[in-house]
C-alpha positions in Angstrom: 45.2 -233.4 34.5 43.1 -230.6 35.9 41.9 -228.3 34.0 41.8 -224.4 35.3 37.9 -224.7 35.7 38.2 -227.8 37.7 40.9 -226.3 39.6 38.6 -223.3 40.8 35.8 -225.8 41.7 38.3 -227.1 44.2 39.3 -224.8 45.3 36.1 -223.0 46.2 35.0 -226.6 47.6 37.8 -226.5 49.7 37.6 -223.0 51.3 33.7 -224.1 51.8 34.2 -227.5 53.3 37.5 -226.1 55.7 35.1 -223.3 56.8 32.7 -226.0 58.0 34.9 -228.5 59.5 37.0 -226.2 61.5 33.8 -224.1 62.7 34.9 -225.3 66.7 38.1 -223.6 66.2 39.1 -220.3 67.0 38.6 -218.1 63.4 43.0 -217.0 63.4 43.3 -221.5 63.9 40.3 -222.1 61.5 41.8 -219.7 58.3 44.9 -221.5 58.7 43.6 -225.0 57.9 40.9 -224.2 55.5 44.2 -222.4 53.7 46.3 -224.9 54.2 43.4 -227.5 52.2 43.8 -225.1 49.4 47.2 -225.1 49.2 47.0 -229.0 49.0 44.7 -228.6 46.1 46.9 -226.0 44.6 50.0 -228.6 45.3 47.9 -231.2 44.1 47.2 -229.2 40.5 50.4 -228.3 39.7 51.8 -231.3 40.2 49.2 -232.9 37.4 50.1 -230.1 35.4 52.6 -230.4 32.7 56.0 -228.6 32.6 54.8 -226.2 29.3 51.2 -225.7 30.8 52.1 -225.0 34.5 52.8 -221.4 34.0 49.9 -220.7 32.7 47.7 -222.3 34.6 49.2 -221.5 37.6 48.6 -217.6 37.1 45.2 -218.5 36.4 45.4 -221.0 39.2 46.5 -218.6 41.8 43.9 -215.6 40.9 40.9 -217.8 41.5 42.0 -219.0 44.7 42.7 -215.6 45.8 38.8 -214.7 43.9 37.7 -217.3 45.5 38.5 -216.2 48.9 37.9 -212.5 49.0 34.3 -213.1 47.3 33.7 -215.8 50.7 34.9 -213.3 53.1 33.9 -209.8 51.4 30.4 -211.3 52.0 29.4 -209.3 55.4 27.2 -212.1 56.5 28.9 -215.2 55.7 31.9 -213.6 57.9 30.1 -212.3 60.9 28.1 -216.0 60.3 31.7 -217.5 60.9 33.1 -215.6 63.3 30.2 -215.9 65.9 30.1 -219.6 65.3 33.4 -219.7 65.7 33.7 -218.2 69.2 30.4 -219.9 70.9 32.0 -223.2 69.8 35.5 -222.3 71.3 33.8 -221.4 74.6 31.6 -224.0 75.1 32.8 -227.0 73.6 30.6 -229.5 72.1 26.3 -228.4 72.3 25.4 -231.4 75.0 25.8 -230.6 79.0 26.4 -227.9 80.8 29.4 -224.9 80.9 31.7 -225.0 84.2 30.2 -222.2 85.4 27.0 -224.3 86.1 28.4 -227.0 87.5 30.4 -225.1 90.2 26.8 -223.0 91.1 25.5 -225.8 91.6 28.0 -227.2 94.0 28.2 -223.5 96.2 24.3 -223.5 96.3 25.1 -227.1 98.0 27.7 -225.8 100.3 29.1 -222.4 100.1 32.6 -221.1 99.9 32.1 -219.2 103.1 31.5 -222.0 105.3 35.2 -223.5 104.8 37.8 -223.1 107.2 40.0 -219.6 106.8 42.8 -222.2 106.6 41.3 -224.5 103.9 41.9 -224.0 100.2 38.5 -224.8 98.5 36.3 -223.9 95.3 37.9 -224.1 91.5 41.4 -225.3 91.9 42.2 -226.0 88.0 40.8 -224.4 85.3 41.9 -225.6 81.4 42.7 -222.1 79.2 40.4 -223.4 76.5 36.7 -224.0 77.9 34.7 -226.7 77.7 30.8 -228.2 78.3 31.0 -230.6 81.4 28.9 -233.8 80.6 31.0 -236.1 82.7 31.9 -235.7 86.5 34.4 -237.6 88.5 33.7 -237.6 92.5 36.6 -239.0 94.5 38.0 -238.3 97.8 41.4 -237.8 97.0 42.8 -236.9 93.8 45.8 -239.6 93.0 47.5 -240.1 89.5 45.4 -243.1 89.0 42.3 -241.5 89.5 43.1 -238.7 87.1 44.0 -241.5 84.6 40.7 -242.7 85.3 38.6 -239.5 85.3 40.2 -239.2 81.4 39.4 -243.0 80.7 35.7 -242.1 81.3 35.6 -238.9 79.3 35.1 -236.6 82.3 35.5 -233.2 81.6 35.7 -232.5 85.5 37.2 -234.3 88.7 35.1 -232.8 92.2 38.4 -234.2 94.8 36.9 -233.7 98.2 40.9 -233.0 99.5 42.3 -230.5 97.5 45.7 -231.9 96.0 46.7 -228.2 95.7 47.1 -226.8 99.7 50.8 -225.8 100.3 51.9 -223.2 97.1 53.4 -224.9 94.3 56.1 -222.9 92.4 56.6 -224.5 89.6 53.9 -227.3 87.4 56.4 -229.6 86.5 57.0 -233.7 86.4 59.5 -233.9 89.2 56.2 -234.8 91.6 53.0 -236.3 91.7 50.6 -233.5 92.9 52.5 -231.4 89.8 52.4 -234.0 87.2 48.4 -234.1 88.4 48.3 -230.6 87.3 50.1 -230.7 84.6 47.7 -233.9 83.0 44.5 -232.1 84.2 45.7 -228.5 81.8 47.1 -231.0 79.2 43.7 -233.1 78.8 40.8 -229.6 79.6 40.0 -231.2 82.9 39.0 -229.0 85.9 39.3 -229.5 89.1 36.9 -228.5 92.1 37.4 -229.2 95.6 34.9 -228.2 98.7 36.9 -230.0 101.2 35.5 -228.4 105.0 32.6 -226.6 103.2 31.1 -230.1 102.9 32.0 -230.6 106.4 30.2 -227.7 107.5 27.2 -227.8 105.6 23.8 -229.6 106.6 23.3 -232.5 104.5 27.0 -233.2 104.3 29.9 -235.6 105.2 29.4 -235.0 109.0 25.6 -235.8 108.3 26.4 -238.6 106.7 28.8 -240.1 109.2 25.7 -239.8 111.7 23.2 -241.2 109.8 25.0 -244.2 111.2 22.9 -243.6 114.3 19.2 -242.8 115.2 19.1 -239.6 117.2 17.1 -236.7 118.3 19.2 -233.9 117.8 22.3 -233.2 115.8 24.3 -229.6 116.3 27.5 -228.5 115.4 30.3 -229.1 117.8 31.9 -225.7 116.3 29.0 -223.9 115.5 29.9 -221.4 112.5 28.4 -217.6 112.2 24.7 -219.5 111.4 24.6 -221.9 114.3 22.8 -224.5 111.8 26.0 -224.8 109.8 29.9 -225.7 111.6 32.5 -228.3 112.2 31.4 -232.0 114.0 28.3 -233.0 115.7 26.8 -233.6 119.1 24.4 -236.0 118.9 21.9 -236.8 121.1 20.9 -240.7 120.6 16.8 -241.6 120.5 17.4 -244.3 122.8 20.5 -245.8 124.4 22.4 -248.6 122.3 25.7 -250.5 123.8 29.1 -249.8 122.8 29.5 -252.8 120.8 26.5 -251.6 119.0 27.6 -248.6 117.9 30.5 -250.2 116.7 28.4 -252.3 114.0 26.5 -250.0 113.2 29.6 -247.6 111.8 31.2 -250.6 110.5 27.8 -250.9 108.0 27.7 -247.4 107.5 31.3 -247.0 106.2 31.0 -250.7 104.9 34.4 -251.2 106.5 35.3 -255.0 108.7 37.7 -253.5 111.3 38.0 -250.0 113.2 40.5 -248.6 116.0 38.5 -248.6 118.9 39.7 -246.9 122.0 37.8 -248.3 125.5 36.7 -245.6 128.3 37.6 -245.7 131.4 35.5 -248.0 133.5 33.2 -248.5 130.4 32.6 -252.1 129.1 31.6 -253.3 125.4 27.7 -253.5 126.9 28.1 -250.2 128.5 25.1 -248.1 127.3 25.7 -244.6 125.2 23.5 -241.7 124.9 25.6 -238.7 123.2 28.1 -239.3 120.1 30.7 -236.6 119.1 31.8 -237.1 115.8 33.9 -235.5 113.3 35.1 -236.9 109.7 38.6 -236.5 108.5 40.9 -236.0 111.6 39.0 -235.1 114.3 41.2 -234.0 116.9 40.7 -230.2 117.2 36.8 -230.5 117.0 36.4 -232.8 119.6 39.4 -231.7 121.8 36.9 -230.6 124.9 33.8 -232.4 123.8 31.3 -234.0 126.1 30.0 -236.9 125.2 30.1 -241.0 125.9 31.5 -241.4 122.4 34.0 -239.8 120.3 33.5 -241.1 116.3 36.6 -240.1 113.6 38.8 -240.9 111.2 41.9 -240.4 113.1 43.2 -238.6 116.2 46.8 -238.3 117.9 47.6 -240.9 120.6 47.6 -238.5 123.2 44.0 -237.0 122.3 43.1 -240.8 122.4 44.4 -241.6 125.3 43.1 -238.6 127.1 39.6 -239.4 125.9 39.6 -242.6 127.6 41.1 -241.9 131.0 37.8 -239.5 130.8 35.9 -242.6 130.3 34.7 -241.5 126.9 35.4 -244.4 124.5 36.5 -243.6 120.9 36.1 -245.1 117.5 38.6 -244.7 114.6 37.8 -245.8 111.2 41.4 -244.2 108.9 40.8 -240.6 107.9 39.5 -241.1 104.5 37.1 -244.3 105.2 34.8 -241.9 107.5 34.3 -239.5 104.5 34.5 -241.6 101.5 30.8 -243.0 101.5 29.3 -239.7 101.3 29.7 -239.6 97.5 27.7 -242.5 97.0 25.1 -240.7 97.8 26.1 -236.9 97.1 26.6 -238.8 93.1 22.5 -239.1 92.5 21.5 -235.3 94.5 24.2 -233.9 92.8 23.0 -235.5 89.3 19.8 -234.5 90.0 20.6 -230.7 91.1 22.8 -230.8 87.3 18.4 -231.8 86.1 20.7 -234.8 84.6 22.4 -233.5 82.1 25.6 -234.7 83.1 26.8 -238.0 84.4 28.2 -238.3 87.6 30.4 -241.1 88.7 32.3 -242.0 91.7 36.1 -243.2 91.8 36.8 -246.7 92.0 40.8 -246.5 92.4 40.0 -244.2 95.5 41.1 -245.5 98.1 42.5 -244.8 101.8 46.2 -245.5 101.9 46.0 -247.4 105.2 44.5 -251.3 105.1 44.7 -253.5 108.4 46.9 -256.5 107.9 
């Protein structure tokens, strides 16, 4: 049986140890567990105690716990000590990487809000209520159920979806669809979720650099030049030397590391026809290079009729699927990005992404 001096001991033990564990808990969440330990140990005691002692010892019982925790708190220093330690855990998270607010610098140094599309819904899409330290980072190109699955799989504490799932208002977060339940699993599990979607588009060093580094050229400007003529939608290149159709062919189908592609024949062209001047957009490409003049028009996907209208022009167009001429820049955006975060997070790139379309 306990005795009333052993009971106090525990007490106080108690009330120290609960202080400590719960020290990454908000201080209203942390008081309740460290009180509900004592209780425990008060439940603990009086069940030990005999039916002619317990009254007793249960006065005595009660006024040390009571001591016990008015002499922890009236000391000024152990509770401003507690309180403080309390809140930088609850906004940061665990002391390894970096807070969110890092992390999406980083990523609007790279390519800044302003450069996407006034149509385009980019920047932090999701953000848990309880914050977090980001050591893990998930790039994919689009955001599915199976790669939020796998983004909590690895321990990622963020998902960068170059689409943003979120575009057309949601009113409601619920499970009765798939961009909802995506949501609702990202809030339920602290993930955040970032998209830059056409400001990676825009931006030099970015997808639509990417998708030309397919070719050797000369010159490389934006086929929709933005407010800094540097930065905008597509390219126009202009080739180092000429190279045949069928050439340019293979050498997207390495780039995008892809067997087959659409390909659309110019007018009066043949495969050993000679080009000098790509247009190119990633994504759907229809808009940016409705207009353009060039001997080649290189994209993800465009609407018959732009297709067809490109080749009675006799400017012959390649087609790759909309999400296979973006998807490789995140192989390499992974390491600069890792680098830029001086590699104190780990950066990863989807496996379960995917384009929906395969050829059969």
């Amino acid at each position: 049986m306990l005795s009333a001096v052993n009971y106090g001991q525990s007490i106080a033990s108690q009330t120290t140890l609960g202080l400590h564990q719960n020290s990454r808990m908000n201080s209203t969440l942390s008081i309740r567990c460290f009180a509900a330990n004592i209780l425990e140990t008060h439940a603990s005691w009086r069940r030990s105690c005999s039916e002619q002692l317990y009254p007793m010892f249960n006065t005595i019982g009660s006024h040390l716990m009571i001591f016990t925790i008015r002499k922890y708190f009236l000391n000024q220093n152990n509770f401003k000590r507690y309180i403080s330690s309390a809140k930088i855990k609850m906004s940061t998270g665990d002391n390894i990487g970096v807070t969110l607010k890092k992390v999406t610098t980083v990523l609007e140094n790279f390519a800044p809000k302003k450069l996407s599309e006034s149509w385009d819904n980019t920047g932090l899409l999701v953000e848990p209520y309880t914050a977090r330290n980001i050591t893990k980072v998930l790039l994919t190109n689009d955001l599915t159920e199976d790669v939020a699955l796998e983004a909590h799989n690895l321990g990622c504490e963020m998902i960068v979806s170059y689409h943003p799932p979120i575009f057309a208002p949601m009113k409601s977060v619920v499970q009765s669809s798939w961009k909802e339940r995506i949501v609702s699993y990202l809030l339920e599990n602290r993930i955040s979720l970032y998209s830059p979607h056409t400001s990676w588009d825009c931006v030099r060093g970015g997808v639509n650099d990417w998708l030309a580094s397919a070719f050797s050229f000369t010159e490389s400007v934006p086929l929709i030049p933005g407010s800094d003529p540097q930065f905008g939608a597509g390219r126009l290149l202009q080739l180092t030397s000429e190279i045949s159709l069928s050439t340019a062919i293979s050498k997207v189908q390495e780039l995008i590391e892809i067997p087959h592609v659409r390909f659309a024949l110019g007018r009066g062209k043949q495969m050993s026809s000679n080009i000098k001047t790509v247009a190119l957009c990633a994504g759907s490409g229809s808009s940016v290079l409705k207009g353009a003049v060039a001997d080649l028009y290189l994209t993800g996907e465009m609407l018959h009729h732009d297709v067809l209208d490109a080749a009675q022009k006799g400017i012959s167009v390649i087609l790759t699927n909309h999400s296979d001429s973006e998807r490789g820049f995140l192989k390499v955006f992974s390491n600069n990005f890792q680098n830029l975060l001086n590699n104190e997070v780990q950066v990863f790139v989807s496996k379960l992404d995917k384009d929906p379309l395969v050829t059969v």
